[in-house]
C-alpha positions in Angstrom: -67.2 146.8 16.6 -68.2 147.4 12.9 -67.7 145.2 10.0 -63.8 145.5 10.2 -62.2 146.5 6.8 -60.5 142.9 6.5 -63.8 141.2 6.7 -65.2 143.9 4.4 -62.7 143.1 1.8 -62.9 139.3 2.2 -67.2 139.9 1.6 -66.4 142.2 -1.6 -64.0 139.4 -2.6 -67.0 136.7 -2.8 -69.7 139.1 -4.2 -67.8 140.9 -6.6 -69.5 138.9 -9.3 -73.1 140.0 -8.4 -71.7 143.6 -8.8 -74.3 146.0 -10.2 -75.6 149.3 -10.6 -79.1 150.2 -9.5 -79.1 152.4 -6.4 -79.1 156.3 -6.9 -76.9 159.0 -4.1 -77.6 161.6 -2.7 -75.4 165.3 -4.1 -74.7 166.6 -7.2 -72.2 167.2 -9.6 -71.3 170.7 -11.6 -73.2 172.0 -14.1 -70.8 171.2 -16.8 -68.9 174.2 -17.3 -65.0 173.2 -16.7 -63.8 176.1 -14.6 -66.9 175.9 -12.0 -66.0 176.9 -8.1 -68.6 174.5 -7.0 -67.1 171.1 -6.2 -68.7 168.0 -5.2 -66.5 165.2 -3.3 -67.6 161.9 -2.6 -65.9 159.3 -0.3 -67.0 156.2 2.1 -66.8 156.6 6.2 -63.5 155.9 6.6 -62.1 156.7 3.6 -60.4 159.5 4.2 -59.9 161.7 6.9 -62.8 163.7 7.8 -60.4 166.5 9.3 -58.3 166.5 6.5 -61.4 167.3 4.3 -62.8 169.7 6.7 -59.4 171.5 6.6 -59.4 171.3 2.5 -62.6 173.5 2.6 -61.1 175.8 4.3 -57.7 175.4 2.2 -59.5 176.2 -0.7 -61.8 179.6 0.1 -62.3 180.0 -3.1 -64.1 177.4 -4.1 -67.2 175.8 -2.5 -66.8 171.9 -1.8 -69.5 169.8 -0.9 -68.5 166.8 0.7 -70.2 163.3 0.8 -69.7 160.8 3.3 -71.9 157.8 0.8 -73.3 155.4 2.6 -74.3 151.1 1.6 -73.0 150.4 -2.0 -70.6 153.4 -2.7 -69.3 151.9 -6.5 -73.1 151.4 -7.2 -74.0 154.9 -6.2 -71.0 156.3 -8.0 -71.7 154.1 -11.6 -75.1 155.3 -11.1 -73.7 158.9 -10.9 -71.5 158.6 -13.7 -74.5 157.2 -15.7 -76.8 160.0 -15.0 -73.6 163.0 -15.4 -75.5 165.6 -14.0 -75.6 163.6 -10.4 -72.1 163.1 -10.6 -69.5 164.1 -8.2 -66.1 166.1 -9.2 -64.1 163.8 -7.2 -64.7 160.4 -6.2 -63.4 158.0 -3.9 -62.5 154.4 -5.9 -62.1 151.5 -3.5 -58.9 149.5 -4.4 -60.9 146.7 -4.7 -63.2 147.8 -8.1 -59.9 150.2 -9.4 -59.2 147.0 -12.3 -63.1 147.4 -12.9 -63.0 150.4 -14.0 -60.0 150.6 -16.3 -61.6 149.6 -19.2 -64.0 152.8 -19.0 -61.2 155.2 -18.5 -62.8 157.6 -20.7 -65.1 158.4 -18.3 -62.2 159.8 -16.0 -60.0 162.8 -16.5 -57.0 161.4 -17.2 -54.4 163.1 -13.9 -51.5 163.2 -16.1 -53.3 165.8 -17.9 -53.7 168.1 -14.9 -50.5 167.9 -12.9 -50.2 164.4 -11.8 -47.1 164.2 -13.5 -44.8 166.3 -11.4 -46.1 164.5 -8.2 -46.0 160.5 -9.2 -42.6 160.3 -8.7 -43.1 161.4 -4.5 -45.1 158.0 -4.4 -45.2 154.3 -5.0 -45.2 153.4 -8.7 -46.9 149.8 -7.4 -49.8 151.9 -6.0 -49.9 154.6 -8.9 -49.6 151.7 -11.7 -52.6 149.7 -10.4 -54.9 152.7 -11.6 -53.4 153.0 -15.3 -54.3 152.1 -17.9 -52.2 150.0 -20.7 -52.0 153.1 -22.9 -50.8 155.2 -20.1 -53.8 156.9 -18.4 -53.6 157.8 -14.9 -57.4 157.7 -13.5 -56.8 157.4 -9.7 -54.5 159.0 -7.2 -53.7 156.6 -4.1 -55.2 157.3 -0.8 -53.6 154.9 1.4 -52.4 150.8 0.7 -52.3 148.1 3.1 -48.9 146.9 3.6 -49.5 143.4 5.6 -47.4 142.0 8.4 -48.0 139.0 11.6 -49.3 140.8 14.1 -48.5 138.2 16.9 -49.3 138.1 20.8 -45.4 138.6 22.7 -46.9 137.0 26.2 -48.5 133.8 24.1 -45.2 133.5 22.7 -43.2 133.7 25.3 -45.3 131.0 27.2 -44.3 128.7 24.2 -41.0 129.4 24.3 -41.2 131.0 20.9 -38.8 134.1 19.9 -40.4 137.4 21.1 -38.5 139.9 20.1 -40.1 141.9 16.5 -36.9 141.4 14.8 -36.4 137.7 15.9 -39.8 136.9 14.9 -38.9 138.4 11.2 -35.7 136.2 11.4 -37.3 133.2 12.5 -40.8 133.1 11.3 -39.1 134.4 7.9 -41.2 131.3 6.0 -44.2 130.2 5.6 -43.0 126.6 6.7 -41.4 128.6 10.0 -44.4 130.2 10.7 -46.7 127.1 10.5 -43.8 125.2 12.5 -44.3 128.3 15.4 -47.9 127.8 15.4 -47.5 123.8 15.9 -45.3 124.3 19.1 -47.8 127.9 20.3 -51.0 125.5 20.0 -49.1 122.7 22.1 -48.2 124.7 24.7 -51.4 127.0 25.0 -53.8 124.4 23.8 -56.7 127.2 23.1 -54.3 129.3 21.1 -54.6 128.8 17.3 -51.9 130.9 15.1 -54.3 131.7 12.4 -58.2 133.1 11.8 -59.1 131.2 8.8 -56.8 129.6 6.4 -58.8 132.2 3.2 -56.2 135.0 4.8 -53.0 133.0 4.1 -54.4 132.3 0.9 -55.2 136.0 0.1 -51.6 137.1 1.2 -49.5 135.0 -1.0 -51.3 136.0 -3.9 -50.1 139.5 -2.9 -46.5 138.5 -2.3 -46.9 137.1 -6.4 -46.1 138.7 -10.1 -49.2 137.2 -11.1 -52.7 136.6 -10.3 -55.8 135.1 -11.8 -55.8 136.5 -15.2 -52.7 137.8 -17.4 -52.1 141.0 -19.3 -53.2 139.0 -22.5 -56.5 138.3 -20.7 -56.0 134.6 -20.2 -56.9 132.5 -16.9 -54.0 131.5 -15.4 -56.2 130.4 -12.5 -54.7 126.9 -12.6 -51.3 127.3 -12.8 -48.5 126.3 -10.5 -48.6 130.2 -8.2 -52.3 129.8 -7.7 -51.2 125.5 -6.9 -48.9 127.1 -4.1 -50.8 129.4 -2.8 -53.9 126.9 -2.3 -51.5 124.6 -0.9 -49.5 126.2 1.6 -52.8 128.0 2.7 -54.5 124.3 3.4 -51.4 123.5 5.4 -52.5 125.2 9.1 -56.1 123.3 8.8 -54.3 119.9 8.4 -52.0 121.0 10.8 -54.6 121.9 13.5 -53.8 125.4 14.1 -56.5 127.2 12.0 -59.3 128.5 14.1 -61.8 128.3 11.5 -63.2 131.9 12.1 -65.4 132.7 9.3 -68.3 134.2 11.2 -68.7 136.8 13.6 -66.7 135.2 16.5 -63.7 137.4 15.9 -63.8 140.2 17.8 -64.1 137.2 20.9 -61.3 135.1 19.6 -58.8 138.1 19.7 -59.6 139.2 23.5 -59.9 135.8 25.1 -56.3 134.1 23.0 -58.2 132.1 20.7 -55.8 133.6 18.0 -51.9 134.1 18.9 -51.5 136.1 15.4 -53.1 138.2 13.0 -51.9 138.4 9.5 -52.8 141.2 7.6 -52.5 145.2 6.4 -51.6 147.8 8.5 -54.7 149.5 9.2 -55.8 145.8 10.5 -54.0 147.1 13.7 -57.4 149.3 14.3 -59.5 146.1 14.2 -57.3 144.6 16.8 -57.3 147.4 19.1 -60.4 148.2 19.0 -61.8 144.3 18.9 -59.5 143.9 22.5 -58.5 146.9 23.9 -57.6 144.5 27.2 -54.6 143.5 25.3 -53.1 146.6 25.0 -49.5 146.2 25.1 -49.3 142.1 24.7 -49.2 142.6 21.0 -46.4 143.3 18.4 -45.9 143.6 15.0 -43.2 141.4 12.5 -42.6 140.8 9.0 -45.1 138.6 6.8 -43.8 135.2 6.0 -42.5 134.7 2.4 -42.0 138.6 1.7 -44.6 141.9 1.4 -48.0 141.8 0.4 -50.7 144.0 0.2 -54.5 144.2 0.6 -56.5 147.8 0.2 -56.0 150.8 -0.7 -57.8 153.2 -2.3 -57.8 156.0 -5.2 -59.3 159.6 -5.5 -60.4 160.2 -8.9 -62.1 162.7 -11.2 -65.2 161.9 -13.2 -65.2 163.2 -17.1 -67.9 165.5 -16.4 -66.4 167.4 -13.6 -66.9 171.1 -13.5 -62.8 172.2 -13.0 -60.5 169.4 -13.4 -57.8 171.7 -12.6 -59.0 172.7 -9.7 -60.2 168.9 -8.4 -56.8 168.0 -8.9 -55.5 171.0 -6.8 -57.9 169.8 -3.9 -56.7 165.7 -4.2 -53.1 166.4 -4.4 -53.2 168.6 -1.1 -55.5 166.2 1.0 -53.3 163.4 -0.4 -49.9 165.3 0.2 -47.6 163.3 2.7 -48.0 166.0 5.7 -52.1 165.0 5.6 -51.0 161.7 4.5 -49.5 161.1 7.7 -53.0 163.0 10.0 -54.7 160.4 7.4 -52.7 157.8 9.2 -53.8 159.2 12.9 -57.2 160.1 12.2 -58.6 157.4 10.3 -55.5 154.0 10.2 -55.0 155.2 6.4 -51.2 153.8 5.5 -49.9 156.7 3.3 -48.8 155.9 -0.1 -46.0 159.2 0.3 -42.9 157.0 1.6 -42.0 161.0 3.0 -44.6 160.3 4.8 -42.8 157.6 7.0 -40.4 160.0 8.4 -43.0 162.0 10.1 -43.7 161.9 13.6 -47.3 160.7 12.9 -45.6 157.5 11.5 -41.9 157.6 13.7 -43.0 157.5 17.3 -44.1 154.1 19.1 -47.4 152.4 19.6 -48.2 152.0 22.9 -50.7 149.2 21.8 -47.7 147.5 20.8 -45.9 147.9 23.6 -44.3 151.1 22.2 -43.0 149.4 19.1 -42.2 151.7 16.3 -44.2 149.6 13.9 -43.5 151.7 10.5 -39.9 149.7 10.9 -41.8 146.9 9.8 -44.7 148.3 7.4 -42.2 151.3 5.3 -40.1 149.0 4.2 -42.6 146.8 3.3 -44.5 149.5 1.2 -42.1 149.7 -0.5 -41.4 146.4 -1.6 -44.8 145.1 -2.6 -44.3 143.0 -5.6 -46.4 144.3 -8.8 -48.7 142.4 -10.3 -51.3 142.6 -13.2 -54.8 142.7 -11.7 -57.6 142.1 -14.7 -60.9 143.8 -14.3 -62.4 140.6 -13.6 -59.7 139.1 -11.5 -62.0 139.6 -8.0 -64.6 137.8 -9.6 -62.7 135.1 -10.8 -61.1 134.4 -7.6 -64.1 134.4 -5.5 -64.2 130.4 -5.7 -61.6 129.8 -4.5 -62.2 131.6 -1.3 -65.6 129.7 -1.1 -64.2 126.5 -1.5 -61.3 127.0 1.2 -64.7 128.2 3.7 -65.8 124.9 2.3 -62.9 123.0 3.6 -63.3 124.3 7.1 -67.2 124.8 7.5 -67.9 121.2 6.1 -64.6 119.3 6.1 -64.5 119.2 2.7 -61.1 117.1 0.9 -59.0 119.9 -0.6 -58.4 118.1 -3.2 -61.8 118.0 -4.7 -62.1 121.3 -3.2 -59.2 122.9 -5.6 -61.1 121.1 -8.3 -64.5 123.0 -8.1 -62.7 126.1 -7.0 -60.8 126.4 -10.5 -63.9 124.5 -12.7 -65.7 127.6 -11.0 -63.2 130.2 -11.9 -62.8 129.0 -15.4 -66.9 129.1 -15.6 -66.5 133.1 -13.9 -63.7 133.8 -16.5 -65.9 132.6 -19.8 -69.0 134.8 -18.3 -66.3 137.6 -18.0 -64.6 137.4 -21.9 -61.4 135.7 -20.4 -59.8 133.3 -22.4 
């Protein structure tokens, strides 16, 4: 299998410092002109659905679109593009991951608001739409997808453990953190090779999302240290003092998952494409419950317009059609992209059951908790400021390394990060 999106995110997490722009891309832009019919659209494999933007061409005879599947650095190539205008696309993909990194050179996107978004925000999820705006209002992405997370958990590991089984029973009972950890103490004892989690970095990563706050504030000050970060670091350490944390921090995933290494999974929706297609032996052994302490997210990406675009108007006409909820939900079949449209969750697409689950209907679990994902201020520099701390939590478990002095360097790191970065 490919590098998986999870581990993709977790490796953009701990370079995201080193971020640069050097590389140049393939394609073109327009010519400059603002009412152009030649459109250029740039997005990541993956990203999007492919038949979705084969349709839009068609969609749209009247204008010619070009469309770019970038490969290697895609936000290098695209600040390289937006450096040099005349190589830069009309519309461009924005990984959720850099969105905050680009904020604070919003003039170098049309601003949505100004060419229709405003009629459509309200058909999806202000979280999502308020994570690509600026604090004076500017709307410079339109949300592709989001990752709502759940426990995706093994029902015949379970059930040899004695351990609930049933989706909604495993919501009730594993509603904690504490109750999870508890379940993974008794699944370990009773199927000794079984651990409950891959590495202790995803709890970690999941209660930040499940937070108000995160690394930095909206005044721009590290709030690295304080007692939400405390929690999270802590209740993440708890499953490798426990003895039910696999350790996984290499490529021994995709093994761990078909042979019951790892009893659960927690992590975003579209993480259920990893799992199927890392042990398609399984099919039907797994199911899908609610994420201890409350929703979270992790992904999601934006389609935006570059300031130089040749017809804004007409850009946005294209996004808001590939992004309405009726290709929303083919985004969801074709390509695992969650859509950010909670119509979208009433169509079939969404409605009927996974047979990988053993037919559960798993948008029962992941609408609701799209819609409840907790917002939080993300600073420009918050991925590179909380890079540490997923290094030092590897740390723990590559080299045994006392969490205590761990949390030390991690935030002495951070605060180091944060001063390179203009935090205070």
């Amino acid at each position: 299998m490919d590098l998986s999106r999870r581990r993709f995110l977790q490796a953009a997490a701990l370079t995201a410092a080193a971020a640069g722009a050097t590389a140049a891309c393939g394609g073109s832009g327009s010519s400059g002109s603002k009412d152009s019919k030649n459109l250029a659209l740039w997005y990541w494999s993956g990203g999007l659905s492919d038949k979705v933007v084969a349709d839009a061409k068609a969609h749209f005879s009247d204008i010619s679109l070009t469309t770019s599947v970038v490969g290697g650095d895609f936000k290098t190539k695209l600040l390289t593009g937006l450096r040099a205008a005349q190589s830069a696309p009309d519309i461009a993909g924005v990984k959720g991951e850099d969105i905050a990194s680009f904020l604070p050179n919003a003039d170098r996107f049309v601003d949505l608001r100004t060419v229709g978004a405003d009629k459509l925000v309200p058909q999806y999820l202000a979280w999502k739409l308020k994570q690509a705006t600026t604090k004076d209002g500017k709307l410079i992405g339109f949300p592709i997808d989001i990752g709502p997370c759940a426990t995706f958990y093994r029902e015949d590991l379970f059930a040899k453990a004695g351990l609930p089984t049933d989706p909604a029973r495993v919501s009730a009972e594993l509603a904690t953190w504490d109750d999870y950890f508890k379940a993974g103490v008794e699944l370990h004892k009773a199927v000794p090779k079984t651990y409950l989690i891959n590495n202790i970095g995803s709890v970690f990563s999941m209660m930040i999302g499940q937070g108000t706050q995160r690394f930095i504030d909206g005044d721009n000050k590290f709030i690295g240290d304080q007692d939400h970060i405390r929690t999270a670091w802590t209740t993440a350490v708890k499953p490798y003092t426990l003895g039910i944390d696999a350790k996984i921090n290499d490529n021994t995933w995709n093994a761990a998952i078909s042979n019951g290494s790892l009893g659960t999974e927690i992590g975003a929706a579209w993480h259920a494409l990893d799992i199927s297609n890392a042990a398609p032996g399984t099919k039907g052994d797994w199911r899908v419950a609610s994420l201890p302490g409350g929703p979270s997210n992790l992904g999601g990406s934006f389609l935006a317009i570059p300031a130089t675009s040749g017809n804004p108007e007409e850009a946005f006409k294209i996004i808001s059609w590939i992004l309405s909820p009726e290709n929303q939900a083919r985004g969801f079949t074709d390509a695992a992209l969650f859509p950010t449209a909670p119509a979208a969750y009433k169509l079939p697409a969404l409605t009927g059951g996974d047979a990988f689950f053993g037919g559960q209907k798993t948008i029962e679990i992941f609408g609701p908790a799209a819609e409840k994902i907790p917002t939080a201020y993300e600073a420009p520099a918050d991925a590179a400021v909380s890079a540490p701390f997923f290094s030092e939590l590897t740390s723990i478990e590559a080299k045994g390394k006392d969490p205590e002095q761990a949390w030390k360097d991690a935030v002495g790191q951070a605060k180091q990060i944060a001063e390179r970065q203009g935090v205070k």
